[in-house]
C-alpha positions as CSV (number, residue, x, y, z in Angstrom):
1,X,93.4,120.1,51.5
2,X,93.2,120.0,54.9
3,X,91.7,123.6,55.5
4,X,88.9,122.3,53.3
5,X,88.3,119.1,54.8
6,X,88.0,120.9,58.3
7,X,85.8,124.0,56.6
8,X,83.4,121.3,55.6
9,X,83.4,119.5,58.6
10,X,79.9,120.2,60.1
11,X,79.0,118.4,56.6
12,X,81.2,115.4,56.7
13,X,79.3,114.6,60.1
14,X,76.1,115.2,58.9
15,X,76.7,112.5,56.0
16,X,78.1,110.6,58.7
17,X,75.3,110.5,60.6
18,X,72.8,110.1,57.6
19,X,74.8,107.1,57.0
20,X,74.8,105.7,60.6
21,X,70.8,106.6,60.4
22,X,70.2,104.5,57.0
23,X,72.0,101.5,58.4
24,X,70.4,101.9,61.9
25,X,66.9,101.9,60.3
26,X,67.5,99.3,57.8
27,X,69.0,97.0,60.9
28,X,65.4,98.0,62.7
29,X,63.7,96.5,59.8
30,X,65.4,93.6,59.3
31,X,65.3,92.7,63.0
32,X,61.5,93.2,62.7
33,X,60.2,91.8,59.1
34,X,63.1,88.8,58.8
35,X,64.2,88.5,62.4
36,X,60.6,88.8,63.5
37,X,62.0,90.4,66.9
38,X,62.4,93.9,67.2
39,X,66.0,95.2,68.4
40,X,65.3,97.7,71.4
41,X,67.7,100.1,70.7
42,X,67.5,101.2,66.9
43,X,64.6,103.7,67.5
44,X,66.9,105.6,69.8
45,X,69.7,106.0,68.1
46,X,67.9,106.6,64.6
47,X,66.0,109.7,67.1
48,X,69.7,111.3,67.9
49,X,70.9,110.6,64.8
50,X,67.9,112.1,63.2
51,X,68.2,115.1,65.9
52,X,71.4,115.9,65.3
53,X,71.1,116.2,61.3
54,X,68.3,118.6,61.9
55,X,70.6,121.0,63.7
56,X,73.4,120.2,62.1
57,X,72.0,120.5,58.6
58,X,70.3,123.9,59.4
59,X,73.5,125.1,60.1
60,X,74.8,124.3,56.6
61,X,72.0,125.7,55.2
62,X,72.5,128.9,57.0
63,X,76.6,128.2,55.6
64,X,75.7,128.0,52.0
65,X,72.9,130.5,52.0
66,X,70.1,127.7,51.4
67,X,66.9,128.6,53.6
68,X,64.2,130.1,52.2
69,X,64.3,133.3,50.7
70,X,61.7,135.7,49.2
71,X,63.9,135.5,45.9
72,X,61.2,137.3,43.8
73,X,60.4,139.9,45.8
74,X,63.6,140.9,47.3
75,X,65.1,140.5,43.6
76,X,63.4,143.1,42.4
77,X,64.6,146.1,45.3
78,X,68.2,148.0,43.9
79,X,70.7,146.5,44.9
80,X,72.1,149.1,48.3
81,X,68.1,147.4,49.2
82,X,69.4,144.1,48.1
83,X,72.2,144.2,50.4
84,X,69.9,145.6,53.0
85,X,67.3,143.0,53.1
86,X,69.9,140.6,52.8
87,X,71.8,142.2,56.0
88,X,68.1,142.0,57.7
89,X,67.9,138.5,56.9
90,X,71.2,137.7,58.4
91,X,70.3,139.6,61.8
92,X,66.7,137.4,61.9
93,X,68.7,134.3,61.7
94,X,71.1,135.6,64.1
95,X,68.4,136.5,66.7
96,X,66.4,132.9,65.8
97,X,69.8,131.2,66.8
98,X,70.6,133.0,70.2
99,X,66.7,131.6,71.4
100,X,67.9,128.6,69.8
101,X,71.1,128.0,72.1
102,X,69.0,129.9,75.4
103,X,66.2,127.4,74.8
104,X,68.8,124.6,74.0
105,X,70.7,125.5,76.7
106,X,67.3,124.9,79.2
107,X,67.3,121.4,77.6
108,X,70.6,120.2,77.8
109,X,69.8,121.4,81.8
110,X,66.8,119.5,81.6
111,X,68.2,116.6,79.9
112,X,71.3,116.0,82.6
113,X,68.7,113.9,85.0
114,X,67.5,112.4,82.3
115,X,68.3,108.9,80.2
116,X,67.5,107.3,77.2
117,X,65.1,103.9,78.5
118,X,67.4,101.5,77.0
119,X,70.6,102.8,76.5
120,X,70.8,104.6,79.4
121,X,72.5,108.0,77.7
122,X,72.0,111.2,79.3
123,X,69.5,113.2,77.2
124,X,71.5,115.8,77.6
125,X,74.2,114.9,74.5
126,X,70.9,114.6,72.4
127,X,69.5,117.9,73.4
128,X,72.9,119.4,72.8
129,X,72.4,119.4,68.8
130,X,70.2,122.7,69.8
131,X,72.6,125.2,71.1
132,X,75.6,123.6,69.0
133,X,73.5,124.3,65.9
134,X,72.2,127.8,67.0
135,X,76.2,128.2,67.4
136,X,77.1,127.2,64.1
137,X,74.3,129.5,62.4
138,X,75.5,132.6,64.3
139,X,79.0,131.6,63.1
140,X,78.1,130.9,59.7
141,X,76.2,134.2,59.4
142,X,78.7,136.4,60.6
143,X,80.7,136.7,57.5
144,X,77.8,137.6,55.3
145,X,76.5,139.8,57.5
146,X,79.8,141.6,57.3
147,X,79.6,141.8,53.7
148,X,76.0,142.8,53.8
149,X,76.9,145.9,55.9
150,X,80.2,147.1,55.0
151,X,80.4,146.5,51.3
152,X,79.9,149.3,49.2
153,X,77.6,148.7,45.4
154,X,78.1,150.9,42.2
């Protein structure tokens, strides 16, 4: 039970923060339509939140094979192709996410003298989602790749 719970935990966060996203936004307008007084600080935490699901949730697609794929072309090669392509693919996403964490990196550098105007957090933890989700992707394509390369077809 456990084993699972932490295998899906990139997942439980991004529900958390989809969760902490709805109730931020709906608290933005409610403070603006009924309170008539916007709060100051619900845009920036629905832009982390949002932030952070984008990364996050790219990661999880790369986890449970979800991006885009040229199904009906690549569906038609044999299968030693199949695999091939498929290996390709992996490698692609795998080079996409090492710019990801270099770039993410230059960010999070960037974002260390920098603050949030009215909460005052470093930029730096939003920024972060980058190279954490570029991490995740490489992780979560390793295993695939394996099987692309070393397993053998009829």
């Amino acid at each position: 039970m456990k084993a699972k719970l932490l295998a899906n935990a990139v997942e439980w966060v991004c529900l958390i923060l989809m969760a902490a996203l709805s109730i931020d936004l709906m608290l933005g307008v409610f403070s603006r339509y009924v309170l008539a007084s916007t709060f100051t600080w619900y845009d920036e935490i629905a832009r982390a939140c949002f932030v952070w699901m984008v990364f996050l949730g790219a990661a999880v697609g790369v986890k449970r094979g979800a991006h885009f794929r040229l199904h009906l072309l690549v569906d038609r090669f044999p299968p030693g192709l199949q695999r091939a392509a498929g290996g390709l693919a992996r490698l692609v996403v795998i080079a996409f996410s090492i710019a990801l964490i270099q770039q993410g990196w230059a960010f999070v550098e960037l974002g260390r003298a920098q603050q949030t105007p009215v909460l005052g957090l470093s930029k730096a933890w939003i920024y972060s989602a980058m190279p954490v989700g570029g991490a995740l992707m490489i992780l979560y394509s390793l295993a695939p790749l394996g099987r692309a390369l070393w397993e053998r077809g009829p």
